[in-house]
C-alpha positions in Angstrom: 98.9 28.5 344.9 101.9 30.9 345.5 103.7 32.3 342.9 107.5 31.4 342.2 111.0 32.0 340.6 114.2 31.1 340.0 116.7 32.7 342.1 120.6 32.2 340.7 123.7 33.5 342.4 126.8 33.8 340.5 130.2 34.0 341.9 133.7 32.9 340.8 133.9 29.9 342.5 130.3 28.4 342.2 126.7 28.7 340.6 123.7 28.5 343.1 120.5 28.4 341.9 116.9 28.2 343.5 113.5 27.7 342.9 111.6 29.7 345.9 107.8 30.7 346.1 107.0 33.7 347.4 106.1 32.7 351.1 110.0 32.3 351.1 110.1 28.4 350.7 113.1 27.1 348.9 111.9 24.3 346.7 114.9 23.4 345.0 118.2 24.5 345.8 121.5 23.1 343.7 125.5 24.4 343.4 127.8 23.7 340.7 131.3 24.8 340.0 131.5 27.7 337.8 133.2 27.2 334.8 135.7 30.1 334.6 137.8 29.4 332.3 135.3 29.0 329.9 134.5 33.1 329.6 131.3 34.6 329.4 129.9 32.7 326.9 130.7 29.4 328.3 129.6 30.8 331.5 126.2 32.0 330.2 125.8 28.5 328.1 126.1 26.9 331.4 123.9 28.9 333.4 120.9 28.9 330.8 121.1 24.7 330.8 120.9 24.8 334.5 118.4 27.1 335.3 115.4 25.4 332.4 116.5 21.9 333.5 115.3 23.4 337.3 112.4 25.5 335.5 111.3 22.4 333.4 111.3 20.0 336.2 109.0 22.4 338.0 106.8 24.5 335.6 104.0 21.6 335.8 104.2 21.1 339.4 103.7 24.8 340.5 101.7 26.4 337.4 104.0 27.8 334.7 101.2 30.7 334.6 102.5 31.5 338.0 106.1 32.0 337.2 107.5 35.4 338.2 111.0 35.6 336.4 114.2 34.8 337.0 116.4 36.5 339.4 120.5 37.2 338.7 123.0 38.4 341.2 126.7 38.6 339.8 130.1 40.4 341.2 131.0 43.4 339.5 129.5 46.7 338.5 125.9 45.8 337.2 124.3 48.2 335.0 120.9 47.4 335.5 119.3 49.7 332.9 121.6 48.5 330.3 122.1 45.1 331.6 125.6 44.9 332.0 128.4 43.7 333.9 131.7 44.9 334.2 135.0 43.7 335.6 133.5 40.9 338.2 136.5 40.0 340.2 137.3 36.6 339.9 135.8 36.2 336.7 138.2 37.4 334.3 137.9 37.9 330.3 134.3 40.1 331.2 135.3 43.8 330.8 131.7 45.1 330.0 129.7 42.4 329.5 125.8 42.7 328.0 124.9 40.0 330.6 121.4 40.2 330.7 120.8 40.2 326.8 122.9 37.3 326.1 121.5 35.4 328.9 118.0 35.6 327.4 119.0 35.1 324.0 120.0 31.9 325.0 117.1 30.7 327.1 115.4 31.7 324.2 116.5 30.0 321.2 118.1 27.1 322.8 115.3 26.5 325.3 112.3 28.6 324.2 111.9 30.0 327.1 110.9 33.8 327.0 110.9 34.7 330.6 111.2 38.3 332.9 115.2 38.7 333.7 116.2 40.5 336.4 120.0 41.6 337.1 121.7 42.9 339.9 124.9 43.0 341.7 125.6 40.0 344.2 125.7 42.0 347.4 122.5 44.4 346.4 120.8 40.9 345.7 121.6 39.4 349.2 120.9 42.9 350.8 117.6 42.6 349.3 117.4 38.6 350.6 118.0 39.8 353.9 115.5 42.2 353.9 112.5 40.7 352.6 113.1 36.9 354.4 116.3 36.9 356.9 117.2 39.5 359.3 116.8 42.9 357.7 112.5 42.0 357.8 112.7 44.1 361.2 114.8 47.6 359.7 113.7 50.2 357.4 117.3 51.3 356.7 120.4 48.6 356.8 123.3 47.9 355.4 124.1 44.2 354.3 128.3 43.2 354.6 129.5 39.8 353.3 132.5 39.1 354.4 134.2 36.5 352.4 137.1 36.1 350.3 136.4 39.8 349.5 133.9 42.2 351.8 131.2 43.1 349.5 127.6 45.6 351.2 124.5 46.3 350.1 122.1 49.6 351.2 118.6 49.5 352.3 117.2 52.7 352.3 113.2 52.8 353.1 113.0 49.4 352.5 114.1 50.1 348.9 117.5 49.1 347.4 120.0 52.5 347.5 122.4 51.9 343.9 123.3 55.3 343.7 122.8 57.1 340.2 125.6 54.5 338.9 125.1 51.6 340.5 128.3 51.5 342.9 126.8 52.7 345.9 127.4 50.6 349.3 130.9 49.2 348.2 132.4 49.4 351.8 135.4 47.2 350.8 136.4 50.0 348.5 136.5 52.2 351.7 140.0 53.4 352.4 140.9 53.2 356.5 144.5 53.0 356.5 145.3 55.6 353.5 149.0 54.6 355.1 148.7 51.0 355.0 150.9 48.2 353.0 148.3 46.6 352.1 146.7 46.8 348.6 143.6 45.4 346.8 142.9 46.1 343.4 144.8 48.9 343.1 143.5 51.1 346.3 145.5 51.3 349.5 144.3 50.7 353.4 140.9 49.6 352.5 138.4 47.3 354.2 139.2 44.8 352.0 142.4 44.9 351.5 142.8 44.6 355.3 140.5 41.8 356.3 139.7 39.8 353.1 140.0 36.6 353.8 143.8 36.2 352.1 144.6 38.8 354.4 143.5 37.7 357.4 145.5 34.3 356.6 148.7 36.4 356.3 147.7 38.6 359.4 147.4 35.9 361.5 150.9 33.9 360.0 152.3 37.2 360.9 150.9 37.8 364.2 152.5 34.0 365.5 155.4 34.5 364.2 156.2 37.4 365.9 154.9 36.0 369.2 155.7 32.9 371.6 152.3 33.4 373.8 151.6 30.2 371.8 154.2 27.4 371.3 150.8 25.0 370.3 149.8 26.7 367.2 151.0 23.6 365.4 147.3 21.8 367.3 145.3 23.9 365.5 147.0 25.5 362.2 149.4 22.7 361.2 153.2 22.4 361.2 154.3 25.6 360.3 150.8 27.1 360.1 150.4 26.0 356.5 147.1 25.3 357.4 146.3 28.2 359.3 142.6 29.6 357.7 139.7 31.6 358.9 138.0 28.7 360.1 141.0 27.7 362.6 141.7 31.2 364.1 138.2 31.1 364.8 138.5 27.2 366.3 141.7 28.4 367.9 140.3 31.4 369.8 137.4 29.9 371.0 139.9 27.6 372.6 141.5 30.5 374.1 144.2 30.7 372.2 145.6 34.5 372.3 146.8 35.4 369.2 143.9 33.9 367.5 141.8 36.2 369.8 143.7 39.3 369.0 143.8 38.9 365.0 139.8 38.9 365.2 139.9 41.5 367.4 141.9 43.4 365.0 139.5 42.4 362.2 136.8 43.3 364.3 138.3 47.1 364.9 139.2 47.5 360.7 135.3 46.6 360.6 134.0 48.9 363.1 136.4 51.9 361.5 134.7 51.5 357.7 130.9 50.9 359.6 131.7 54.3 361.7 132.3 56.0 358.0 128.6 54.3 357.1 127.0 56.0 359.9 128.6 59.6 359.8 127.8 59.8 356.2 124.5 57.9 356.0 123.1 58.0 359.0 122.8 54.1 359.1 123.0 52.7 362.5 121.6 48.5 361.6 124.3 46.6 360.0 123.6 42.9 358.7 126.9 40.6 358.6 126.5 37.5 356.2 129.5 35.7 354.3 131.9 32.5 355.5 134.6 34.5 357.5 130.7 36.2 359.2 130.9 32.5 361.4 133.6 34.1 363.6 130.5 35.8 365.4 131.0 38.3 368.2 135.1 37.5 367.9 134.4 40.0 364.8 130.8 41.7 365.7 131.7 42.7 369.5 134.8 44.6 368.5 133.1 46.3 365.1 130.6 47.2 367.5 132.9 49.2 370.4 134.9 50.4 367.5 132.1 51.6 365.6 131.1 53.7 368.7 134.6 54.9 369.2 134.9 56.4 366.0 131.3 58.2 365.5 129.5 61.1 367.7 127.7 60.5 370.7 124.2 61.6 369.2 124.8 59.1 366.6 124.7 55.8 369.3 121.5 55.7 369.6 120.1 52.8 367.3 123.4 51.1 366.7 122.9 47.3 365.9 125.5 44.7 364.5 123.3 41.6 363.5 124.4 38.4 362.1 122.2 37.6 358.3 119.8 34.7 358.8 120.0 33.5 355.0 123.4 32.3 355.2 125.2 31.4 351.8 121.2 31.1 350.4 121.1 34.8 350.5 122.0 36.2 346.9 119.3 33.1 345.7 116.7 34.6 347.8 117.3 38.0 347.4 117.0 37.1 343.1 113.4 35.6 343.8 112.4 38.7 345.9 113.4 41.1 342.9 111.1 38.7 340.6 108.2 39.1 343.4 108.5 43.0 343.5 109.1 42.2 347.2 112.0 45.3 347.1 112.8 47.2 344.1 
């Protein structure tokens, strides 16, 4: 019988959670609304009564004796030797946080349940999901992007997980490529996610139609005055070939392939995995990444290039969290 974990994926709008054995079969897989507003303690209450009710249901079933641990991926700067984390977007109230202390304290005296915790930051965790069960299984060295409502990355680096010495490492979306620009996310100018997180691609493409009259339909696929313009109808719009649809992904696309250029003069990183919701555009975004990822490196650094989509989809951070437990990836 295979061994088996829980896998939980915490984010600022929802809780995913996952009991997976370690031939990559997801058992159990469930989603709940994270509670916010109810800080970290709440938040930690919440997460320990979910994840026993899912061990309980299946520690007889499987052979508690085979339990490897439980795996946590959360936004923010993860300390992993101290087991903290700090400032998650989206999450607010955390500042430093001891995450991973707290979390067991509670699984243990409310539930008795003394169990192996592993922490990590949510884009390291679906990096490391990607690379032991979705797309990265083929690449030595990768990086993983999410793009979402923010654009989060993750390093694989000979098949090992690249942190840096303080845990920050891989944060493209931090990456300034438009030191000029007018757009700014959390403080930082021009960067990649300040220019195509998914609140600004909305206003991108509100922009873009209002300054054109290719397309007197817009009102068929984004609404009367595009109030309901949204990723997922630029991308139904283009496909219907709908121009100015087409040109804001191609301009998403091009911000892309500028910060994955940066990746591969620095790194020498030429495999790039693409995960996250505003990822379902496909090659509206990856085929105009790609060119402009060639435009903007050397020659002799071509050879190799890939743009691939992730194969985990939103399950990624969940399997990534049961990998850790395996010692799939460290």
């Amino acid at each position: 019988m295979p061994r088996w974990a829980l896998g939980i994926d915490l984010g600022g709008t929802a809780v995913k959670l996952a009991v997976i054995d370690e031939n990559g079969d997801v058992l159990d897989h469930q989603r709940h609304p994270t509670r916010v507003n109810a800080g970290p303690e709440g938040i930690v209450e919440h997460i320990a009564s979910l994840g026993f009710s899912m061990y309980d249901r299946f520690k007889k079933r499987l052979d508690e004796n085979l339990f490897a641990g439980i795996g946590l991926g959360a936004p923010g700067a993860v300390d992993t030797v101290k087991g903290t984390l700090s400032y998650p977007p989206n999450l607010p109230g955390w500042e430093r946080y001891p995450l991973k202390s707290q979390l067991q304290k509670v699984l243990s005296n409310e539930y008795s349940l003394d169990s192996s915790l592993i922490l990590e930051n949510d884009a390291n965790i679906a990096a490391c999901g990607e690379a032991v069960f979705g797309a990265g299984k083929v690449f030595d060295d990768f990086m993983m992007i999410t793009l979402g409502t923010g654009v989060g990355s993750g390093i694989i680096l000979d098949r090992k997980l690249y942190r840096g010495p303080r845990g920050t490492a891989g944060e493209i979306g931090a990456l300034t490529v438009d030191y000029d620009s007018q757009s700014v996310h959390v403080g930082i100018r021009g960067s990649v996610e300040s220019l195509i997180g998914k609140k600004r691609i909305v206003s991108m493409g509100i922009d873009m139609y209002r300054c054109s009259e290719r397309n007197v339909q817009a009102e068929t696929f984004h609404g009367k005055d595009l109030c309901d313009l949204s990723p997922r109808t630029l991308e139904k719009a283009a496909h219907h070939g709908d121009a100015v649809a087409k040109e804001v992904w191609e301009r998403v696309g091009k911000i892309l392939g500028i910060g994955l250029a940066g990746v591969v003069a620095l790194m020498d990183i030429r495999k790039f995995v693409i995960g996250g919701g505003i990822s379902g555009a496909g090659d509206l975004i990856f085929s105009p990444a790609f060119e402009q990822m060639k435009a903007a490196t050397l020659p002799s650094m071509h050879e190799g290039m890939e743009i691939v989509p992730a194969a985990l989809g939103n399950k990624a951070g969940v399997y990534g969290a049961a990998a850790r437990c395996f010692s799939f990836i460290e």
